[in-house]
C-alpha positions as CSV (number, residue, x, y, z in Angstrom):
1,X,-6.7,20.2,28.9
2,X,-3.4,21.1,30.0
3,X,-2.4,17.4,29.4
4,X,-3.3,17.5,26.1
5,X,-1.2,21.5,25.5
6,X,1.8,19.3,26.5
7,X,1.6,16.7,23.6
8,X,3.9,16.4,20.8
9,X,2.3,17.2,17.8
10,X,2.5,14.0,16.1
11,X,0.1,12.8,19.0
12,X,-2.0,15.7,19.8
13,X,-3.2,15.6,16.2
14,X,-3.3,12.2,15.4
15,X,-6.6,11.3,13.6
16,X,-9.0,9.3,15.9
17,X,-11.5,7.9,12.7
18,X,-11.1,6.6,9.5
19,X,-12.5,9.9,8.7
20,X,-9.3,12.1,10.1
21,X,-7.4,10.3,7.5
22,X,-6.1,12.4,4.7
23,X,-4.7,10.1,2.0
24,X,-4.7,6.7,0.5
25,X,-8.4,6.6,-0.3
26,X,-8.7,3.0,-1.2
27,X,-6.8,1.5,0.9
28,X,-9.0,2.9,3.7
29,X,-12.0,1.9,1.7
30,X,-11.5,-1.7,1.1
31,X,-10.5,-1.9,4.9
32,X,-13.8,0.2,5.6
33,X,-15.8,-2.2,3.8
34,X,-14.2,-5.6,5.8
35,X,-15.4,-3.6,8.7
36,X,-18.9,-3.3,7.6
37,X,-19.4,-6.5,6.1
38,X,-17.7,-8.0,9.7
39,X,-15.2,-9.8,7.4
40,X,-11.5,-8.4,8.7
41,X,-8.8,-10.1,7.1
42,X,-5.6,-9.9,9.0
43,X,-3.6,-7.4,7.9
44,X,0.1,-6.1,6.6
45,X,0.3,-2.7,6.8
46,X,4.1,-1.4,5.1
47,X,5.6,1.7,4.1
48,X,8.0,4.1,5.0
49,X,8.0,5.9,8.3
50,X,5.2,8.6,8.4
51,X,2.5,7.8,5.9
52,X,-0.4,6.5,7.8
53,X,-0.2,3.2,8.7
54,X,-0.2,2.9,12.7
55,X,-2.7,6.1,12.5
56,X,-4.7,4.0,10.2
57,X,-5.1,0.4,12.7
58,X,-5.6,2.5,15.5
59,X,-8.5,4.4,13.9
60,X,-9.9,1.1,12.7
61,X,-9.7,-0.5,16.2
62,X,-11.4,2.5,17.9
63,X,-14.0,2.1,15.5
64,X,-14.6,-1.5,16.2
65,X,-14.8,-1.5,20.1
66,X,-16.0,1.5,22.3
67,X,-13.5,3.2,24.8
68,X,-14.3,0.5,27.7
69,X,-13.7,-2.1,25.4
70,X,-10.4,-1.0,23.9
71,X,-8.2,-2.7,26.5
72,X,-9.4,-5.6,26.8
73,X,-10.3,-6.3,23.0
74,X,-6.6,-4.7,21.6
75,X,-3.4,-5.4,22.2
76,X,-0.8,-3.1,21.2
77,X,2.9,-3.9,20.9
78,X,5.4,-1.3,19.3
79,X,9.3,-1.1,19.1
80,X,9.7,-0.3,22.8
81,X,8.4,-3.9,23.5
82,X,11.0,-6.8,23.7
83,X,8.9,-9.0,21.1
84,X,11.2,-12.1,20.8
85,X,9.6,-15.8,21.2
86,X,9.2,-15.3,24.7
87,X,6.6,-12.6,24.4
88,X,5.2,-14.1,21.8
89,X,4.4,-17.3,23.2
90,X,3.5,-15.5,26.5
91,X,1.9,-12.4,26.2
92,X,0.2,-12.7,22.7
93,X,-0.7,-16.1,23.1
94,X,-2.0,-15.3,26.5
95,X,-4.1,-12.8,24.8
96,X,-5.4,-14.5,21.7
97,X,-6.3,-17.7,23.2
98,X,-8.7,-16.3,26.4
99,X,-12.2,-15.4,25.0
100,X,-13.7,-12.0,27.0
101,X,-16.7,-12.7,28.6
102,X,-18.4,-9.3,28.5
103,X,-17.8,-8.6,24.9
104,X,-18.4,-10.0,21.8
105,X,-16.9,-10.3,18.1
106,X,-13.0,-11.0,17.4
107,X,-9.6,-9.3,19.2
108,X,-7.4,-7.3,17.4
109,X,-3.4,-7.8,18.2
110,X,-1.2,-4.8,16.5
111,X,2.4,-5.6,16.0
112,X,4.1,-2.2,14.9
113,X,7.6,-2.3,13.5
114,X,6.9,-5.7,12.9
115,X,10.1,-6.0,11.0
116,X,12.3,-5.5,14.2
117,X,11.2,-9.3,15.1
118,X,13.3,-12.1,15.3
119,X,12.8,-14.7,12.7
120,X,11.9,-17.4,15.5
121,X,9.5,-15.3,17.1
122,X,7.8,-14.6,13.4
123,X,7.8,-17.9,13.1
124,X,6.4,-18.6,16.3
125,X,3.5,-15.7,15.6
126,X,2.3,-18.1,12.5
127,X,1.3,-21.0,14.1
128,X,-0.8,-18.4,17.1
129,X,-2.2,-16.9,13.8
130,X,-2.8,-19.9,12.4
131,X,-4.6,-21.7,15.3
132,X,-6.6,-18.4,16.9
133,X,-8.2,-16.7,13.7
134,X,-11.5,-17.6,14.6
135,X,-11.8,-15.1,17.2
136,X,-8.4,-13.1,17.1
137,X,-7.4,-10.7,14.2
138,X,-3.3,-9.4,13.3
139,X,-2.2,-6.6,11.9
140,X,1.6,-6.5,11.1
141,X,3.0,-2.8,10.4
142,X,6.3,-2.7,9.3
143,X,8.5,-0.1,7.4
144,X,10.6,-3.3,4.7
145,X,8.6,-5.9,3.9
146,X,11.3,-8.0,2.9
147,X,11.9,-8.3,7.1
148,X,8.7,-10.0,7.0
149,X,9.0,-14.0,6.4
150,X,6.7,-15.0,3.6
151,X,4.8,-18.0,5.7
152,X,3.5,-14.7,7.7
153,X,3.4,-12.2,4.3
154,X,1.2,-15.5,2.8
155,X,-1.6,-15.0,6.1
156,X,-2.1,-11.8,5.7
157,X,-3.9,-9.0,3.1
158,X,-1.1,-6.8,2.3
159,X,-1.5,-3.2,1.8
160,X,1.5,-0.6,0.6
161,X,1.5,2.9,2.0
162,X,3.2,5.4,0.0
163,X,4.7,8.8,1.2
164,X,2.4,11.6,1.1
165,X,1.7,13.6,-1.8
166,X,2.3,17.1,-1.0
167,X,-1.8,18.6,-1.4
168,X,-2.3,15.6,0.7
169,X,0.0,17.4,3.7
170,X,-1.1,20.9,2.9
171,X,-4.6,20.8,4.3
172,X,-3.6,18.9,7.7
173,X,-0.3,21.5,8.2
174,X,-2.9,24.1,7.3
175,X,-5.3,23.1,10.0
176,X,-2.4,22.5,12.8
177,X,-1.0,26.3,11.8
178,X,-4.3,27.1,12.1
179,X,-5.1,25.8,15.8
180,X,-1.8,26.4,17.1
181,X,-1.5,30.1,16.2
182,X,1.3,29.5,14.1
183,X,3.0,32.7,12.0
184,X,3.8,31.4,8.6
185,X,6.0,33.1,6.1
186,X,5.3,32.7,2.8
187,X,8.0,30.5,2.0
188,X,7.5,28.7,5.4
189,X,5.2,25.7,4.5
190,X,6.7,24.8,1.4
191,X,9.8,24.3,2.9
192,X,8.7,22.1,5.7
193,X,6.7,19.9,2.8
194,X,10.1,19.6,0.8
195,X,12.5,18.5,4.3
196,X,9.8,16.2,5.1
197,X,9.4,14.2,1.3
198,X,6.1,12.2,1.9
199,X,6.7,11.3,5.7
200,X,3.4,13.7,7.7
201,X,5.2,12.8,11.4
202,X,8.8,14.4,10.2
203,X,7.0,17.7,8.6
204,X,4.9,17.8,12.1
205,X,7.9,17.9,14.4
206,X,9.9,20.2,11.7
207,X,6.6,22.8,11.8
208,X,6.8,22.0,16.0
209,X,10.4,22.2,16.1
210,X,10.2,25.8,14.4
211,X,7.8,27.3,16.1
212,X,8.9,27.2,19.3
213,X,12.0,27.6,17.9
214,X,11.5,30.8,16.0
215,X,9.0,33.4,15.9
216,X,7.9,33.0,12.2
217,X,8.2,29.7,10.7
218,X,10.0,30.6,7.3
219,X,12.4,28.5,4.7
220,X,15.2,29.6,6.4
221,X,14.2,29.0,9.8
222,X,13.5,25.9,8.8
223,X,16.1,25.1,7.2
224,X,18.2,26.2,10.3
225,X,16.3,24.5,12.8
226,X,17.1,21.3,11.1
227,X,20.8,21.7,11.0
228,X,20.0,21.6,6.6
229,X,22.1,23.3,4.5
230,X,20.3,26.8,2.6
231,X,19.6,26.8,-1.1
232,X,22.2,29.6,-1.3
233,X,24.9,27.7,0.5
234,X,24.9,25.2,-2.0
235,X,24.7,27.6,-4.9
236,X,27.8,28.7,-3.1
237,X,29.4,25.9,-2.7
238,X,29.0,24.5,-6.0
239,X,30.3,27.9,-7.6
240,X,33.1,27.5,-5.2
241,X,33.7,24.1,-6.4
242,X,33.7,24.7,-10.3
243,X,35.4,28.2,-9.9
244,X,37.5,28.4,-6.9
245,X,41.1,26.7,-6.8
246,X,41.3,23.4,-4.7
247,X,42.8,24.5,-0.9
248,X,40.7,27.7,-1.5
249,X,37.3,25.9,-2.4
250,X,38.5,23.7,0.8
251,X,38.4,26.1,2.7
252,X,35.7,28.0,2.4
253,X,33.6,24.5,2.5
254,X,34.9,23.3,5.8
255,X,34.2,26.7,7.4
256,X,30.5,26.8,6.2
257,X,30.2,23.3,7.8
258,X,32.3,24.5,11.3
259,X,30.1,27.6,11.1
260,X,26.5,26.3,10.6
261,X,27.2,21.9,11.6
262,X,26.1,20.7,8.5
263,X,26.9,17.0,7.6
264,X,28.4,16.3,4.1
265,X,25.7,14.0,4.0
266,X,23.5,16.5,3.6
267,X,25.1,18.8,1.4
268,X,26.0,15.5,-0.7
269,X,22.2,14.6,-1.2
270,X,21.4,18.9,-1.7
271,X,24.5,18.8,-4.6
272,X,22.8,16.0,-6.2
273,X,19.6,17.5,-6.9
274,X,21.6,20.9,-8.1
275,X,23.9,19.0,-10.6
276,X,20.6,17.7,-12.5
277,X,19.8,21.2,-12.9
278,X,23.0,22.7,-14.1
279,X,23.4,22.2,-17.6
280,X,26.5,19.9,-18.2
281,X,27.2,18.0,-21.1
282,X,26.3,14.2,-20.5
283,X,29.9,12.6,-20.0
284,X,30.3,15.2,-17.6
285,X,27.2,14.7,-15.6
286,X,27.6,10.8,-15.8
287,X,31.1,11.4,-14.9
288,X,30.0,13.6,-11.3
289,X,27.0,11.3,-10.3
290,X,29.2,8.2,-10.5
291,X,31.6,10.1,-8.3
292,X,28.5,11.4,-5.8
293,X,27.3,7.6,-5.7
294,X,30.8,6.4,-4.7
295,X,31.3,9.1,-2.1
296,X,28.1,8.3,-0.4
297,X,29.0,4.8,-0.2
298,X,31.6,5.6,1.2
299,X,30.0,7.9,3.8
300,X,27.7,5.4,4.8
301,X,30.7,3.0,5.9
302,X,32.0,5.0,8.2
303,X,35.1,6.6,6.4
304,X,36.2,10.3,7.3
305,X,34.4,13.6,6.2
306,X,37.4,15.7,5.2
307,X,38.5,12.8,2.9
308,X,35.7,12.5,1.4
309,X,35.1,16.2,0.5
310,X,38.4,16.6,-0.6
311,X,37.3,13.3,-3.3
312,X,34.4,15.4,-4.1
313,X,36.2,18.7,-5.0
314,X,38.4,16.5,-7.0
315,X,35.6,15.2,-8.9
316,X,34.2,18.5,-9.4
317,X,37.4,20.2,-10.4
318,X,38.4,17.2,-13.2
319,X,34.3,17.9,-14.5
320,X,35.7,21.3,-14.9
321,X,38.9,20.6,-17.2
322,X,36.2,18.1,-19.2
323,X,34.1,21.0,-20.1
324,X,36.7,23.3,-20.6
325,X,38.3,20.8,-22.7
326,X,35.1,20.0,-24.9
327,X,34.6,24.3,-25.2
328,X,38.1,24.5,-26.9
Protein backbone atom coordinates (compact mmCIF):
# COMPACT_ATOMS: atom_id res chain seq x y z
CA UNK A 1 0.00 0.00 0.00
CA UNK A 2 2.61 2.39 0.85
CA UNK A 3 4.18 1.63 -2.59
CA UNK A 4 1.38 2.48 -4.32
CA UNK A 5 0.81 6.31 -1.93
CA UNK A 6 4.21 7.00 -3.57
CA UNK A 7 3.04 6.88 -7.28
CA UNK A 8 2.71 9.65 -9.58
CA UNK A 9 -0.54 10.17 -10.43
CA UNK A 10 -0.43 9.55 -13.97
CA UNK A 11 0.40 5.88 -12.81
CA UNK A 12 -1.49 5.32 -9.74
CA UNK A 13 -4.62 6.02 -11.71
CA UNK A 14 -3.99 4.61 -14.75
CA UNK A 15 -7.02 2.50 -16.07
CA UNK A 16 -6.29 -1.27 -15.84
CA UNK A 17 -9.53 -2.45 -18.33
CA UNK A 18 -10.97 -1.37 -21.31
CA UNK A 19 -13.60 -0.45 -18.96
CA UNK A 20 -11.42 2.45 -16.99
CA UNK A 21 -11.26 4.09 -20.25
CA UNK A 22 -13.11 7.40 -20.42
CA UNK A 23 -13.22 8.53 -24.06
CA UNK A 24 -12.95 7.55 -27.64
CA UNK A 25 -15.84 5.02 -27.55
CA UNK A 26 -15.36 3.43 -30.95
CA UNK A 27 -12.13 3.18 -31.17
CA UNK A 28 -12.22 1.05 -28.04
CA UNK A 29 -15.14 -0.81 -29.51
CA UNK A 30 -13.89 -1.97 -32.74
CA UNK A 31 -10.65 -3.04 -30.87
CA UNK A 32 -12.99 -4.78 -28.22
CA UNK A 33 -14.67 -6.60 -30.90
CA UNK A 34 -11.08 -8.00 -32.64
CA UNK A 35 -10.60 -9.25 -29.19
CA UNK A 36 -13.67 -11.23 -28.95
CA UNK A 37 -13.88 -12.48 -32.30
CA UNK A 38 -9.81 -13.57 -31.68
CA UNK A 39 -9.04 -11.56 -34.88
CA UNK A 40 -6.33 -8.72 -33.64
CA UNK A 41 -5.09 -6.83 -36.34
CA UNK A 42 -1.83 -5.17 -35.70
CA UNK A 43 -2.15 -1.92 -34.64
CA UNK A 44 -1.16 2.03 -35.07
CA UNK A 45 -2.10 3.74 -32.27
CA UNK A 46 -1.27 8.04 -32.87
CA UNK A 47 -2.17 11.12 -31.26
CA UNK A 48 -0.83 13.70 -29.26
CA UNK A 49 0.74 13.13 -25.87
CA UNK A 50 -1.98 12.32 -23.28
CA UNK A 51 -5.08 11.05 -24.84
CA UNK A 52 -5.17 7.30 -24.28
CA UNK A 53 -3.27 5.42 -26.38
CA UNK A 54 -0.47 3.54 -24.25
CA UNK A 55 -3.41 3.34 -21.42
CA UNK A 56 -5.47 1.88 -24.13
CA UNK A 57 -2.76 -1.32 -25.40
CA UNK A 58 -1.89 -1.98 -22.05
CA UNK A 59 -5.54 -2.48 -21.00
CA UNK A 60 -6.07 -4.59 -24.09
CA UNK A 61 -2.93 -6.78 -23.27
CA UNK A 62 -4.05 -7.34 -19.65
CA UNK A 63 -7.19 -8.43 -20.92
CA UNK A 64 -5.78 -10.93 -23.25
CA UNK A 65 -3.28 -12.78 -20.88
CA UNK A 66 -3.57 -13.22 -17.03
CA UNK A 67 -0.92 -11.65 -14.67
CA UNK A 68 1.43 -14.82 -14.94
CA UNK A 69 1.21 -14.68 -18.51
CA UNK A 70 1.93 -10.95 -19.05
CA UNK A 71 5.70 -11.37 -19.25
CA UNK A 72 6.19 -13.79 -21.16
CA UNK A 73 3.28 -13.12 -23.79
CA UNK A 74 4.19 -8.92 -23.93
CA UNK A 75 6.87 -7.16 -24.77
CA UNK A 76 7.10 -3.71 -23.94
CA UNK A 77 9.56 -1.15 -25.37
CA UNK A 78 9.14 2.69 -24.70
CA UNK A 79 11.37 5.77 -25.36
CA UNK A 80 13.89 4.90 -22.58
CA UNK A 81 14.82 1.79 -24.79
CA UNK A 82 17.69 2.18 -27.44
CA UNK A 83 15.37 0.71 -30.37
CA UNK A 84 17.77 1.05 -33.39
CA UNK A 85 18.32 -2.16 -35.81
CA UNK A 86 20.26 -3.74 -33.23
CA UNK A 87 17.41 -4.20 -30.87
CA UNK A 88 15.24 -4.90 -33.37
CA UNK A 89 16.86 -7.66 -34.88
CA UNK A 90 17.89 -8.91 -31.43
CA UNK A 91 15.51 -8.43 -28.82
CA UNK A 92 12.17 -8.26 -30.84
CA UNK A 93 13.09 -10.83 -33.13
CA UNK A 94 14.23 -12.91 -30.28
CA UNK A 95 10.88 -12.58 -28.92
CA UNK A 96 8.53 -12.93 -31.88
CA UNK A 97 10.18 -15.84 -33.35
CA UNK A 98 10.29 -18.42 -29.98
CA UNK A 99 6.75 -19.92 -29.48
CA UNK A 100 5.83 -20.28 -25.34
CA UNK A 101 5.29 -23.51 -24.43
CA UNK A 102 2.87 -23.14 -21.56
CA UNK A 103 0.62 -20.73 -23.21
CA UNK A 104 -1.34 -20.44 -26.05
CA UNK A 105 -2.77 -17.82 -28.73
CA UNK A 106 -0.47 -14.96 -30.31
CA UNK A 107 2.31 -12.42 -28.50
CA UNK A 108 1.75 -8.98 -28.37
CA UNK A 109 5.04 -6.62 -28.97
CA UNK A 110 4.26 -2.70 -27.96
CA UNK A 111 6.47 -0.21 -29.53
CA UNK A 112 5.64 3.24 -27.77
CA UNK A 113 6.93 6.43 -29.31
CA UNK A 114 7.32 4.52 -32.18
CA UNK A 115 8.22 7.63 -34.15
CA UNK A 116 11.61 8.08 -32.23
CA UNK A 117 12.90 4.92 -34.47
CA UNK A 118 15.32 5.05 -36.95
CA UNK A 119 14.25 4.58 -40.51
CA UNK A 120 16.52 1.37 -40.79
CA UNK A 121 15.33 -0.18 -37.82
CA UNK A 122 11.50 0.58 -39.14
CA UNK A 123 12.48 -0.98 -41.91
CA UNK A 124 14.00 -3.74 -40.27
CA UNK A 125 10.59 -4.15 -37.93
CA UNK A 126 8.58 -4.82 -41.48
CA UNK A 127 10.05 -7.80 -42.66
CA UNK A 128 9.74 -9.39 -38.46
CA UNK A 129 6.18 -8.19 -38.94
CA UNK A 130 5.87 -9.56 -42.07
CA UNK A 131 7.34 -13.08 -41.43
CA UNK A 132 5.97 -13.59 -37.54
CA UNK A 133 2.15 -12.53 -37.86
CA UNK A 134 0.96 -15.85 -37.48
CA UNK A 135 1.65 -15.99 -33.89
CA UNK A 136 3.01 -12.42 -33.00
CA UNK A 137 0.84 -9.18 -32.99
CA UNK A 138 2.37 -5.13 -33.15
CA UNK A 139 1.10 -2.26 -31.91
CA UNK A 140 3.00 0.94 -32.94
CA UNK A 141 2.10 4.12 -30.72
CA UNK A 142 3.41 7.16 -31.85
CA UNK A 143 2.55 10.93 -31.26
CA UNK A 144 3.33 12.13 -35.71
CA UNK A 145 2.35 9.69 -37.92
CA UNK A 146 4.22 11.13 -40.64
CA UNK A 147 7.56 9.53 -38.52
CA UNK A 148 6.12 6.35 -39.40
CA UNK A 149 7.33 4.87 -42.93
CA UNK A 150 4.24 3.93 -44.97
CA UNK A 151 5.54 0.14 -45.79
CA UNK A 152 4.93 -0.15 -41.77
CA UNK A 153 1.59 2.52 -41.80
CA UNK A 154 0.37 -0.01 -44.89
CA UNK A 155 0.68 -3.42 -42.10
CA UNK A 156 -1.08 -2.05 -39.71
CA UNK A 157 -5.01 -0.86 -38.69
CA UNK A 158 -4.56 2.74 -37.97
CA UNK A 159 -6.43 4.46 -35.28
CA UNK A 160 -6.32 8.50 -34.49
CA UNK A 161 -6.62 9.55 -30.89
CA UNK A 162 -7.76 12.98 -30.30
CA UNK A 163 -7.27 15.27 -27.22
CA UNK A 164 -9.78 14.96 -24.67
CA UNK A 165 -12.92 16.73 -24.69
CA UNK A 166 -13.28 18.52 -21.50
CA UNK A 167 -16.70 16.42 -19.91
CA UNK A 168 -14.56 13.64 -20.91
CA UNK A 169 -11.65 14.87 -18.09
CA UNK A 170 -14.20 16.12 -15.67
CA UNK A 171 -15.42 12.82 -14.27
CA UNK A 172 -11.81 11.09 -13.94
CA UNK A 173 -10.25 14.68 -12.18
CA UNK A 174 -13.46 14.43 -10.22
CA UNK A 175 -12.85 10.94 -9.05
CA UNK A 176 -8.89 11.57 -8.37
CA UNK A 177 -10.04 14.90 -6.14
CA UNK A 178 -12.24 12.71 -4.75
CA UNK A 179 -9.79 9.76 -3.46
CA UNK A 180 -7.01 12.01 -2.84
CA UNK A 181 -8.76 14.51 -0.50
CA UNK A 182 -8.14 17.21 -2.71
CA UNK A 183 -9.62 20.97 -1.62
CA UNK A 184 -10.92 22.45 -4.86
CA UNK A 185 -11.84 26.08 -5.33
CA UNK A 186 -14.42 26.78 -7.52
CA UNK A 187 -12.37 28.07 -10.14
CA UNK A 188 -9.80 25.27 -9.53
CA UNK A 189 -10.77 22.47 -11.94
CA UNK A 190 -11.52 24.55 -14.81
CA UNK A 191 -8.39 26.01 -14.86
CA UNK A 192 -6.36 22.80 -14.77
CA UNK A 193 -8.85 21.51 -17.78
CA UNK A 194 -7.96 24.81 -19.84
CA UNK A 195 -3.61 24.43 -19.04
CA UNK A 196 -3.98 21.00 -19.95
CA UNK A 197 -6.10 21.33 -23.71
CA UNK A 198 -7.11 17.65 -24.30
CA UNK A 199 -3.81 15.98 -22.90
CA UNK A 200 -5.41 13.83 -19.25
CA UNK A 201 -1.47 13.02 -18.17
CA UNK A 202 -0.51 17.02 -18.20
CA UNK A 203 -4.00 18.06 -16.20
CA UNK A 204 -2.96 14.93 -13.75
CA UNK A 205 0.46 16.26 -12.87
CA UNK A 206 -0.93 20.11 -12.94
CA UNK A 207 -3.88 18.85 -10.21
CA UNK A 208 -0.66 16.70 -8.39
CA UNK A 209 1.72 19.49 -8.82
CA UNK A 210 -0.85 21.86 -6.98
CA UNK A 211 -1.84 20.06 -4.42
CA UNK A 212 1.06 19.37 -2.73
CA UNK A 213 1.98 22.56 -3.79
CA UNK A 214 -0.74 24.60 -2.32
CA UNK A 215 -3.40 24.06 0.14
CA UNK A 216 -6.47 24.65 -2.14
CA UNK A 217 -6.10 23.98 -5.74
CA UNK A 218 -7.56 27.20 -7.27
CA UNK A 219 -7.01 29.17 -10.91
CA UNK A 220 -4.46 31.04 -9.53
CA UNK A 221 -2.58 28.44 -7.86
CA UNK A 222 -2.61 26.88 -10.78
CA UNK A 223 -1.66 29.12 -12.80
CA UNK A 224 1.30 29.88 -10.42
CA UNK A 225 2.39 26.56 -9.99
CA UNK A 226 2.94 26.27 -13.64
CA UNK A 227 5.03 29.26 -14.06
CA UNK A 228 1.64 30.60 -16.52
CA UNK A 229 0.93 33.92 -16.84
CA UNK A 230 -2.75 35.13 -14.83
CA UNK A 231 -5.69 36.22 -16.91
CA UNK A 232 -5.12 39.72 -15.21
CA UNK A 233 -1.52 40.01 -16.20
CA UNK A 234 -2.35 39.87 -19.57
CA UNK A 235 -5.22 42.16 -19.38
CA UNK A 236 -2.50 44.24 -18.01
CA UNK A 237 -0.15 43.83 -20.27
CA UNK A 238 -2.14 44.34 -23.19
CA UNK A 239 -3.59 47.73 -21.72
CA UNK A 240 -0.06 48.55 -21.04
CA UNK A 241 0.77 47.86 -24.53
CA UNK A 242 -2.13 49.93 -26.39
CA UNK A 243 -1.98 52.71 -23.71
CA UNK A 244 1.30 53.07 -22.13
CA UNK A 245 4.28 54.83 -24.02
CA UNK A 246 7.08 52.40 -25.42
CA UNK A 247 10.21 52.41 -22.60
CA UNK A 248 7.22 52.68 -20.04
CA UNK A 249 5.12 49.70 -21.45
CA UNK A 250 8.81 48.02 -21.49
CA UNK A 251 9.24 48.26 -18.46
CA UNK A 252 6.57 47.30 -16.71
CA UNK A 253 6.52 44.00 -19.00
CA UNK A 254 10.07 42.92 -18.26
CA UNK A 255 9.48 43.38 -14.48
CA UNK A 256 6.28 41.12 -14.51
CA UNK A 257 8.41 38.51 -16.31
CA UNK A 258 11.67 39.11 -13.70
CA UNK A 259 8.94 39.08 -10.92
CA UNK A 260 6.82 35.99 -11.61
CA UNK A 261 9.54 33.92 -14.62
CA UNK A 262 7.15 33.81 -17.25
CA UNK A 263 8.42 33.03 -20.84
CA UNK A 264 7.25 35.37 -23.69
CA UNK A 265 6.30 32.19 -25.09
CA UNK A 266 3.75 32.02 -22.96
CA UNK A 267 2.48 35.32 -22.75
CA UNK A 268 2.74 35.28 -26.76
CA UNK A 269 0.31 32.20 -27.01
CA UNK A 270 -2.09 34.03 -23.83
CA UNK A 271 -2.02 37.53 -26.14
CA UNK A 272 -3.24 35.61 -29.00
CA UNK A 273 -6.27 34.27 -27.62
CA UNK A 274 -7.02 38.05 -26.01
CA UNK A 275 -6.56 39.95 -29.39
CA UNK A 276 -9.44 37.67 -30.93
CA UNK A 277 -11.56 38.92 -28.27
CA UNK A 278 -10.82 42.60 -28.41
CA UNK A 279 -12.78 44.22 -30.91
CA UNK A 280 -10.34 45.69 -33.62
CA UNK A 281 -11.12 46.52 -36.90
CA UNK A 282 -9.91 43.71 -39.44
CA UNK A 283 -6.69 45.38 -40.97
CA UNK A 284 -5.78 45.94 -37.61
CA UNK A 285 -6.23 42.47 -36.24
CA UNK A 286 -4.70 40.97 -39.58
CA UNK A 287 -2.07 43.37 -39.20
CA UNK A 288 -1.18 42.06 -35.13
CA UNK A 289 -1.58 38.28 -35.87
CA UNK A 290 0.86 38.42 -38.78
CA UNK A 291 3.17 40.16 -36.37
CA UNK A 292 2.39 37.40 -33.43
CA UNK A 293 3.08 34.61 -36.16
CA UNK A 294 6.41 36.17 -37.07
CA UNK A 295 7.54 36.71 -33.47
CA UNK A 296 6.90 33.19 -32.58
CA UNK A 297 8.92 32.08 -35.37
CA UNK A 298 11.28 33.76 -34.40
CA UNK A 299 11.13 32.53 -30.73
CA UNK A 300 11.25 29.16 -31.74
CA UNK A 301 14.76 29.66 -33.50
CA UNK A 302 16.44 30.67 -30.80
CA UNK A 303 16.68 34.53 -31.15
CA UNK A 304 16.61 36.82 -27.89
CA UNK A 305 13.49 37.58 -25.62
CA UNK A 306 14.08 41.27 -25.07
CA UNK A 307 14.19 41.66 -28.82
CA UNK A 308 11.48 40.09 -29.54
CA UNK A 309 9.18 41.89 -27.05
CA UNK A 310 10.45 45.07 -27.96
CA UNK A 311 9.03 43.78 -31.95
CA UNK A 312 5.90 43.02 -30.18
CA UNK A 313 5.25 46.38 -28.44
CA UNK A 314 6.16 47.88 -31.73
CA UNK A 315 3.49 45.96 -33.46
CA UNK A 316 1.04 46.76 -30.82
CA UNK A 317 1.83 50.47 -30.70
CA UNK A 318 1.69 50.94 -34.81
CA UNK A 319 -2.03 48.82 -34.36
CA UNK A 320 -2.67 51.76 -32.16
CA UNK A 321 -1.92 54.85 -34.55
CA UNK A 322 -4.11 52.51 -37.27
CA UNK A 323 -7.12 52.68 -35.10
CA UNK A 324 -6.65 56.00 -34.12
CA UNK A 325 -6.10 56.85 -37.53
CA UNK A 326 -9.34 55.14 -38.98
CA UNK A 327 -11.43 56.96 -35.57
CA UNK A 328 -10.41 60.42 -37.05
Amino acid sequence: MAASTNLPWVEKYRPKKLDDLIAHGDIIATIRRFMEEDRLPHLLLYGPPGTGKTSTILACARQLYSEKQFTSMVLELNASDDRGIGVVRGQILNFASTQSIFSSGFKLVILDEADAMTNDAQNALRRIIERYTEKTRFCLVCNYLTNIIPALQSRCTRFRFGPLAPDQMVSRLEYVIGQESIRMAEDGLPAVMTLAAGDMRKSLNILQSTSLAFDVVSEDNVYTCVGHPLRVDIVNIVTWMLNEPFSTAYRNIMELKTLKGLALQDILLEIHAYVHRIDFPQNVRIHLLSKMADIEHQLASGTSEQLQLSSLLGAFQVSRDLVAAAAT
